[in-house]
C-alpha positions as CSV (number, residue, x, y, z in Angstrom):
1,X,-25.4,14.8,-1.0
2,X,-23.8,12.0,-1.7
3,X,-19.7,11.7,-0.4
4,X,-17.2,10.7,-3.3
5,X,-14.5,8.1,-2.3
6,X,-10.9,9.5,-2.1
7,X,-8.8,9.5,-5.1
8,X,-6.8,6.6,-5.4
9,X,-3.1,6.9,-5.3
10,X,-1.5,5.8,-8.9
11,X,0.8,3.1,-9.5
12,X,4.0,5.7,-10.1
13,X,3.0,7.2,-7.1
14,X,2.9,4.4,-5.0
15,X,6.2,2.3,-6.0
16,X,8.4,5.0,-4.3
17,X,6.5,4.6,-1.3
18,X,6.5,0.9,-0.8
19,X,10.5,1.3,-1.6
20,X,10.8,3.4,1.4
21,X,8.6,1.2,3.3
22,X,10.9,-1.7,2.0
23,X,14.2,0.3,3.5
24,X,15.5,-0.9,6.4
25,X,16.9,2.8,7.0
26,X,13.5,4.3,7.1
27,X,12.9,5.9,10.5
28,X,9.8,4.3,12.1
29,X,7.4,7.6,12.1
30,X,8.2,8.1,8.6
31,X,7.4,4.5,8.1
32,X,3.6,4.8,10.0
33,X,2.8,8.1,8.0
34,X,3.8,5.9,4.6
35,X,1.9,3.3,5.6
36,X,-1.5,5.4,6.4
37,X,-1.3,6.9,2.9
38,X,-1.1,3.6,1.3
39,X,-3.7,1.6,3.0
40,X,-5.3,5.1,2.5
41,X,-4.4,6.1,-0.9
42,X,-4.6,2.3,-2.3
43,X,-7.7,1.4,-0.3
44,X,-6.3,-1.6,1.0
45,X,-6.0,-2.4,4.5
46,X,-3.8,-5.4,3.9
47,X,-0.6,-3.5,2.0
48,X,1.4,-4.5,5.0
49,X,1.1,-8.2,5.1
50,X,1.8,-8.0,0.7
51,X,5.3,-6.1,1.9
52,X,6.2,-7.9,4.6
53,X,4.4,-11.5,4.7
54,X,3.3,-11.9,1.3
55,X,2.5,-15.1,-0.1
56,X,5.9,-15.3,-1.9
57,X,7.6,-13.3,0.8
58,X,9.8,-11.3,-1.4
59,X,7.4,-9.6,-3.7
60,X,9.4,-6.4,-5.5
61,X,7.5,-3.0,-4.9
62,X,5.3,-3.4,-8.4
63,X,4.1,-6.4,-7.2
64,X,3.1,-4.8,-4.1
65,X,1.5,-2.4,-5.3
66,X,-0.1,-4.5,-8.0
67,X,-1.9,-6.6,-5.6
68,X,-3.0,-3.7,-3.1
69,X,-5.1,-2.4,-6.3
70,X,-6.6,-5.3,-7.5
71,X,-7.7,-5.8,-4.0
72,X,-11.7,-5.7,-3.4
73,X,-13.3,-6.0,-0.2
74,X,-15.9,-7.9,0.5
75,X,-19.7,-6.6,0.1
76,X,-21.7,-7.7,3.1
């Protein structure tokens, strides 16, 4: 049998996460499990970088969020 890939997370569900993630007040294990579900959830391992060192460093939570899904990895 063939294993199906996780459900992705949707956009609305996502936002409110990378808000929290974006909040200074968000205690740091809350922070790790939030992260985990996005990298998870968006399948993108570089959500992080898009929040935090983005290329325009202060990318709003859509925009986060709409780069984490277009991402695509690589096929080898």
């Amino acid at each position: 049998m063939i294993a199906q890939p996780p459900e992705r997370m949707s956009r609305e569900e996502a936002i409110p996460l990378v808000q929290r993630l974006m909040d200074p007040e968000t205690p740091e294990e809350e922070f790790s499990e939030i992260l985990a579900s996005l990298v998870w959830g968006l399948a993108c391992p570089h959500i992080s970088d898009y929040v935090f060192w983005g290329p325009e460093y202060e990318l709003t939570p859509e925009k986060v969020v709409e780069k984490a899904m277009a991402y695509k990895p690589i096929a080898l």
